[in-house]
C-alpha positions as CSV (number, residue, x, y, z in Angstrom):
1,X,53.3,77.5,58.8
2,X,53.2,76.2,55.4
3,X,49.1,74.6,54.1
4,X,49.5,70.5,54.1
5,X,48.1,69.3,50.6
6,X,44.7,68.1,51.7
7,X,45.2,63.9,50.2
8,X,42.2,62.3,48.8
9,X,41.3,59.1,50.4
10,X,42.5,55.8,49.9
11,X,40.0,53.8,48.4
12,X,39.8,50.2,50.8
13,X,41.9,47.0,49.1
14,X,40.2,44.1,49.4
15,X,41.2,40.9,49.9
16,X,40.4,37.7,47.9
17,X,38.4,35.9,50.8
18,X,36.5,39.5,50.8
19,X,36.1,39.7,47.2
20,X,34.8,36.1,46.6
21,X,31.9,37.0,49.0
22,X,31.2,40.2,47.7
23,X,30.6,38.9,44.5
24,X,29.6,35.6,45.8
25,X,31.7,33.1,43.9
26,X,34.5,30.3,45.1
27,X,37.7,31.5,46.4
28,X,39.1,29.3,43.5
29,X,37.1,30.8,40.8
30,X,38.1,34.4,41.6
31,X,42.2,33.3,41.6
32,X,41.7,31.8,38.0
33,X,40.2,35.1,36.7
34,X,42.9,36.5,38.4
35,X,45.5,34.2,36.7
36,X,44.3,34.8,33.1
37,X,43.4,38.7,34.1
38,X,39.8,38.6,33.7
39,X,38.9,40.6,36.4
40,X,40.7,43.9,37.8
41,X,43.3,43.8,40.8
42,X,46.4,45.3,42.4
43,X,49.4,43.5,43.3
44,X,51.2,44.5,46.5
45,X,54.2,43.6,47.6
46,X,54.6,41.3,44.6
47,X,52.6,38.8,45.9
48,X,49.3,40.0,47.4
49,X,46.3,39.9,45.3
50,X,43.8,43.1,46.2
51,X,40.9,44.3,44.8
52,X,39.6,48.2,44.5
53,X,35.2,48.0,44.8
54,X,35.3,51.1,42.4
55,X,37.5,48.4,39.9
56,X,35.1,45.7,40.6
57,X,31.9,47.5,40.3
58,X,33.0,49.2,36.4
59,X,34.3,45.3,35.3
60,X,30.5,44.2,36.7
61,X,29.0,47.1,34.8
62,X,31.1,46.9,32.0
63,X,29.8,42.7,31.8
64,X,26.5,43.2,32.6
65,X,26.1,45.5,29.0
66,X,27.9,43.4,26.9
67,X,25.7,40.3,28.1
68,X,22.7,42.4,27.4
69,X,24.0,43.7,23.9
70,X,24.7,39.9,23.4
71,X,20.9,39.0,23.8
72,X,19.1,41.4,22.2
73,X,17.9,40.0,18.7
């Protein structure tokens, strides 16, 4: 019997009802940064909006430096 190649997990999609709780802003807000690509996310399908937590939580890191570089004086 020939060894299966072992797959690394598929990291959970979330949708934009999910997202817009997780980081706690209005449904509407989060489909404008989607609109101008502000924020990460995955199209499927050509139509559905998804988001990875591992593309989320870099973009929230990413912001929360610049803001801090932005206020030190």
């Amino acid at each position: 019997m020939a060894k299966k190649k072992k797959e690394p997990p598929r990291e959970r999609l979330f949708t934009t009802d999910e997202m817009a709780k997780i980081l706690q802003v209005e449904k509407r807000v989060l489909v404008e940064w989607v609109q101008y690509r502000r924020i990460p996310h995955v199209i499927i399908d050509g139509r559905n909006v998804r988001f990875k937590l591992s593309d989320i939580a870099k973009w929230v890191r990413d912001k929360n430096r610049t803001s801090d570089r932005a206020h030190i004086s």
